[in-house]
N, C-alpha and C positions, 0 to 999 in steps of 0.2 A: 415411469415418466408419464406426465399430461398427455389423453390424448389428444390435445392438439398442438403438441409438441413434435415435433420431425425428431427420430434416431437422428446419433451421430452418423457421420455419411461413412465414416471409416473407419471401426472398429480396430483397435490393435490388434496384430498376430501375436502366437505365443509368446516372441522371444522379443515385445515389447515394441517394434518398430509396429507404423503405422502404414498401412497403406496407403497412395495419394489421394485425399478428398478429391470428390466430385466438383470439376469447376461452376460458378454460380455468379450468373448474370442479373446484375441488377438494372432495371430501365425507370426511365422517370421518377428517380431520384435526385432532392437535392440535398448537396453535399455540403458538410462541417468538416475540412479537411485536418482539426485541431492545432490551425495554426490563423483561423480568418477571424474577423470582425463578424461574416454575414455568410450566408448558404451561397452555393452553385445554384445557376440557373440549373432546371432538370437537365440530369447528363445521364447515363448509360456506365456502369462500373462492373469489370469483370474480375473476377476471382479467380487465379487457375495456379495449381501445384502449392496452395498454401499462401500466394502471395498478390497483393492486389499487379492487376494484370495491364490494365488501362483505367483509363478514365474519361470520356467521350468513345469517339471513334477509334479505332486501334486494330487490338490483335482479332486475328477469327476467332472464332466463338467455338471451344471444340465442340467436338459431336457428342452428343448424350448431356451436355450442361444443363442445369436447373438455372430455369427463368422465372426468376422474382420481380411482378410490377411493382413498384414501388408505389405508383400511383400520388407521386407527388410527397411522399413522405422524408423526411430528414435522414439522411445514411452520416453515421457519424463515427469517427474510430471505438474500438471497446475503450472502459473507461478503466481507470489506474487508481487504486489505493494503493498510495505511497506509505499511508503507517495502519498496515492493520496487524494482528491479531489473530489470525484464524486458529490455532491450536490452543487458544486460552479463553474458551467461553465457556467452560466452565465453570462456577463458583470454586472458589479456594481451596472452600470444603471437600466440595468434588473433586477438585484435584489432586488432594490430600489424601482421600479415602480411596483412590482409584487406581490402576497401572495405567502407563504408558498405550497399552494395546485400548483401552478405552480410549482416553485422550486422542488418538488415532483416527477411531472410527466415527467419534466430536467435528473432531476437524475435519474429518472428509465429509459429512453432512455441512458444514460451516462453508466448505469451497466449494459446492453445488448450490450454495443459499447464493455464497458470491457472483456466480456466473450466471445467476436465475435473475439478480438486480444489473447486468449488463458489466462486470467487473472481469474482464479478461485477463487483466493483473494486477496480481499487486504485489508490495512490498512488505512482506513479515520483517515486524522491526520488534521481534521477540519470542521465542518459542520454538518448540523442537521440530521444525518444520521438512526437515530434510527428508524424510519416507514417504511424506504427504507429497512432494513437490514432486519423487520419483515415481509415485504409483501414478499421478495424473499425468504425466508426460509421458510413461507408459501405457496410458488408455485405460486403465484398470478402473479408475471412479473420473468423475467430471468433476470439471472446477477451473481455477485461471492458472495463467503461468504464476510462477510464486518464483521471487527473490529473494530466498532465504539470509536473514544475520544469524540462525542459531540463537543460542541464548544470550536472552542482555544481560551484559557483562557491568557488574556494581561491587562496588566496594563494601567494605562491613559498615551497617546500617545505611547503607545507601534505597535508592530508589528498589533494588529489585535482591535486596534484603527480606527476604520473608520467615528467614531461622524465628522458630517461638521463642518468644521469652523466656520459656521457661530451659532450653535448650542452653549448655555451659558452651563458654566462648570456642571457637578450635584450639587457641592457644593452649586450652585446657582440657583437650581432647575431647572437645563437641564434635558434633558431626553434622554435614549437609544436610539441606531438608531436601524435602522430598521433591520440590520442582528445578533443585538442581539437581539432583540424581536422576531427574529424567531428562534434564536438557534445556530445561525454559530457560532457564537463570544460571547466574555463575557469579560466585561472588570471590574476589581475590583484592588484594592490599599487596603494593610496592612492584617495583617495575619488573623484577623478574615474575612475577605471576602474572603479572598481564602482558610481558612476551610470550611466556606458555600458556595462555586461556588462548590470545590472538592469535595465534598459529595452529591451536587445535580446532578452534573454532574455522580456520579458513582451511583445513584440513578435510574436515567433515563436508565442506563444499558449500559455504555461504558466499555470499556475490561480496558482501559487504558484512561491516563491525558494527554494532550498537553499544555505544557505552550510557549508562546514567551518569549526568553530571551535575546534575542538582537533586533537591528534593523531587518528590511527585507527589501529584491526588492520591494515587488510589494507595500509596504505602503510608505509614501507622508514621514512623520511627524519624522523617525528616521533612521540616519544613522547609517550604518552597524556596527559602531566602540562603540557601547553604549550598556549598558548593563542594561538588564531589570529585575526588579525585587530587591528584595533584599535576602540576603542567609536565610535570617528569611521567606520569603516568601515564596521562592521555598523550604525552607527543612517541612512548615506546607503541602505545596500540598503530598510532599512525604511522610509524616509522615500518612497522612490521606491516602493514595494509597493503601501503605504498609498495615495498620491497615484493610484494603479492601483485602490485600492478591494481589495487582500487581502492578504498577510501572505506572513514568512520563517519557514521552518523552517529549525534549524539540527542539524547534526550535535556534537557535543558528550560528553565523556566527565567532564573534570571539575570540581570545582564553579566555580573561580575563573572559565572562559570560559562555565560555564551564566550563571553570576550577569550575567558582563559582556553576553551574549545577552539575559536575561532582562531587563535595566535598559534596553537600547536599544530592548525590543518586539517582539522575537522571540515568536509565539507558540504553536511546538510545539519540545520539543526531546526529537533521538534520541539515544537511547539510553541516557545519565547513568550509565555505572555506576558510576561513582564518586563518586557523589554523598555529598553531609551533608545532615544535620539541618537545619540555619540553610538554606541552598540549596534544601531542597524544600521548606520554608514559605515560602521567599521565592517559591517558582513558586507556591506555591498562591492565596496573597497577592494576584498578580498574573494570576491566572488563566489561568493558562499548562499547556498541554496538555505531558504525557508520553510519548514514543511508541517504547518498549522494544523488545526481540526477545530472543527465551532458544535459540532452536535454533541458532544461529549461533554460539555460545560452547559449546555443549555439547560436542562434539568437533573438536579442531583441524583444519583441512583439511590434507591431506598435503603435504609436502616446505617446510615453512613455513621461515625463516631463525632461528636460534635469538632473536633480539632481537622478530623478528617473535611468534615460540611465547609467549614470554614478553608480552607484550602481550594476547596473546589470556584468557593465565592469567590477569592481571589484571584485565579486562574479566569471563570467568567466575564470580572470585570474590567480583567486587562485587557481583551481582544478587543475591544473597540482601541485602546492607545494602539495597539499592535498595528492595525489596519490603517486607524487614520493615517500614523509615520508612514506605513509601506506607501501609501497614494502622496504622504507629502512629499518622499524623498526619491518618488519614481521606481523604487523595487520590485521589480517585477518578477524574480528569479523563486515563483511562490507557488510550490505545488497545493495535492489537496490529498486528504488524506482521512482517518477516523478513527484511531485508538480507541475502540470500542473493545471492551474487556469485561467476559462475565456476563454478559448481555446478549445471548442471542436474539430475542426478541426487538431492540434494539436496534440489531446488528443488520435483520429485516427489513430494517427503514433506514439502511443508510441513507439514499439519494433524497433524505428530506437535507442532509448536507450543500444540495444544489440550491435549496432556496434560503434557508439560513444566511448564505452569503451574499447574500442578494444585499444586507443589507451593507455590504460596503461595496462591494463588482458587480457588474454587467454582467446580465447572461454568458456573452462571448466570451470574458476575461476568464468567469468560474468554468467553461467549459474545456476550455485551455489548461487551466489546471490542471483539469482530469482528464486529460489527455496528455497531448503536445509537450506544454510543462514537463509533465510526470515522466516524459517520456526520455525528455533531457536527462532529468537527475537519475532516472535509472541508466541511462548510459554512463554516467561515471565509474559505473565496476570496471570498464575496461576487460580487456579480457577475463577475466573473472564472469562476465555477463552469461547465463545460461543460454539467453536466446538471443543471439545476433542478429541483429535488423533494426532497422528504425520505428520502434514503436510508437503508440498515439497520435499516429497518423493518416492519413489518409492520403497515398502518392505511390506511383508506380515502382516497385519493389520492396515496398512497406509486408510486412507480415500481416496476415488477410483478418484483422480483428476488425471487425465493425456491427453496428448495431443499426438498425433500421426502425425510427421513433414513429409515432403515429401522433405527427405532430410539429409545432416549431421551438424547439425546448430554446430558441435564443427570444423568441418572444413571451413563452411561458415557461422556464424550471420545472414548475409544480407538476406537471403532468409526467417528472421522472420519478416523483413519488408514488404511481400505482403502475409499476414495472408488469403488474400480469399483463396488463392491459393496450399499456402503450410504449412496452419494447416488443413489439412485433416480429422480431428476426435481430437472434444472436449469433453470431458466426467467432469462432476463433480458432485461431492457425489453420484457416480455409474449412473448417468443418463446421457444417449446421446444427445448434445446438437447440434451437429452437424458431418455429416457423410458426403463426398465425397467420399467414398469411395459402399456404396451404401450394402447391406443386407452382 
């Protein structure tokens, strides 16, 4: 670790429990509780047993706590990726040519990149994330809470289709490729294989279901304008979700499979760029969460196929209709999120995502995304949820994730894009995961 980075305050014991963090007083701080238009006059915020404690004046301050002055600086909840990716940064290749125990050790560097850019959770909306998600909750490596879907679940030649071509159909005794045989992906046709993917899948302990329901960018085999699955399909994943006590997110580009998603009960869908009018009032209607990405389209990733480049374009130059609607039609139910895939480098710069959006939201509004927002649609698992509490937030018995900026990121974003520098104090589930700021 940096040395001017603070140990975690509590190392886990053998047998995976954690000892209670050090409680940790913050003073002259003002607060983004991920729910405001504007900051707290400077207040005084305590941390104790994992959970924020008060907020002004309150509880005693126990004996031994670490006092951080804030000195004026912005205390804001940890931030939420709603659609990352962390066990697929890999390239294909790499993933192809590699085991599972690599892919592993990928990802566990991937979810200390995350929690170095101020990410205390996020949402894997694809990949084998389940061993990643235990070894961090049991202290073993650093990173955020992870809400695992398992593998995204796709139909033959759907979005998360990556069998080679040159591989004969299963009908005719082909066989899985190799990132389903480790878990990313799962490819199944007709409604009895997507009651037994969705039950295995919620088995293994994912919060929530990913299905593709339209084409994607980064796959070879379907363009954006198709629509995957069938309503008899997508309503069996839901109906088994439901019966689990939580919900399908679907991958989704345009309106015809939002719509048939959104009629089965689907209740977040990514990406939409191609949406209409009719289509996002029918989500709103139905109170169906939004859950976009702008940095992923902004420039094409290198050596793309030209059918591929050309998808991506199209994806690009929907998100302006996408946004203008959400402001015409008042939708607000709009996380934030970055399917970032194959790209750690990249992956390094998500929080340029905070200014990117600038060109449609308010500082305030993108910051609620990545919070507050976020923190909604991850409560839809319902019991199913790994970590019970009210996340992305900033309020007395909220779970103690916050970040301490050097700076007013509702006045300026930009300055969340050099994270060494001015996220000063990252705390998550009451532990210090790093301090510039110093004792």
């Amino acid at each position: 670790m940096n040395a001017s980075h603070s140990a975690p305050s509590s190392p886990a014991s053998g047998n995976g429990a954690a000892s209670p963090p050090r409680a940790v007083l913050f003073t002259d701080a003002r607060v983004f509780d991920g729910r405001s238009d504007e900051l707290s006059a400077p207040a005084r915020v305590l941390i104790a047993d994992g959970k924020i404690a008060s907020i002004g004046d309150g509880d005693d301050v126990p004996a031994g706590a670490r006092t951080v002055d804030a000195g004026g600086r912005t205390l804001t909840p940890g931030f939420i990726d709603a659609h990352a990716h962390v066990m697929l940064q890999p390239t294909l290749g790499e993933a192809a040519n590699t085991d599972l125990a690599y892919h592993g050790l990928y990802g566990a560097s991937m979810a200390r990149l995350y929690l170095s850019r101020g990410y205390t959770t996020i949402r894997d909306t694809g990949g084998n994330t389940f061993s990643l998600k235990k070894a961090i909750d049991a202290g073993l490596t650093e990173g955020p809470r992870i809400f695992p879907s398992g593998p995204i679940i796709s139909q033959t030649s759907g979005h998360g289709d990556f069998t080679p071509a040159a591989e004969p159909s299963r009908l005719v005794g082909g066989h899985r490729d190799n990132m389903q045989r480790d878990g990313h992906l799962l490819v199944v046709d007709g409604v009895p294989e997507m009651l037994q993917a969705v039950r295995y899948v919620l088995g293994r302990g994912a919060s929530q279901i990913k299905l593709a329901v339209s084409g994607g960018c980064a796959s070879e085999r379907d363009p954006l304008d198709i629509t995957e699955f069938t309503a008899e399909e997508i309503g069996a994943a839901v109906q088994v979700a439901g019966d689990w006590n939580t919900y399908v997110l679907a991958h989704v580009y345009n309106p015809s499979g939002i719509r048939r998603a959104v009629e089965a009960g689907v209740r977040t869908i990514e990406h939409a760029n191609l949406i209409d009018l009719e289509t996002l009032q029918l989500m709103k209607d139905s109170g169906t969460w939004l859950s976009p990405q702008v940095s992923v389209y902004v420039n094409d990733p290198p050596g793309l196929a030209p059918q591929t480049k050309e998808k991506f374009t199209q994806a690009r130059e929907g998100l302006n209709t996408l946004f203008t609607l959400a402001k015409k039609t008042g939708f607000d139910r709009i996380g934030f999120g970055s399917d970032i895939i194959s790209a750690p480098d990249t992956l390094a710069k998500i929080n340029e995502e905070f200014v990117h959006r600038t060109k449609w939201f308010s500082p305030a509004e993108i910051l609620r995304q990545a919070t507050g927002n976020n923190g909604k649609m991850l409560a839809l698992s319902g019991p199913r949820n790994p970590y019970p509490g009210t996340l992305g937030v900033i309020e007395p018995g909220a779970p103690a994730d916050v970040l301490l900026i050097d700076g007013d990121p509702l006045e300026d974003p930009s300055l969340l894009t050099d994270p060494e520098k001015n996220l000063t104090v990252i705390v998550k589930d009451g532990q210090v995961f790093k301090n510039l700021l110093g004792e």
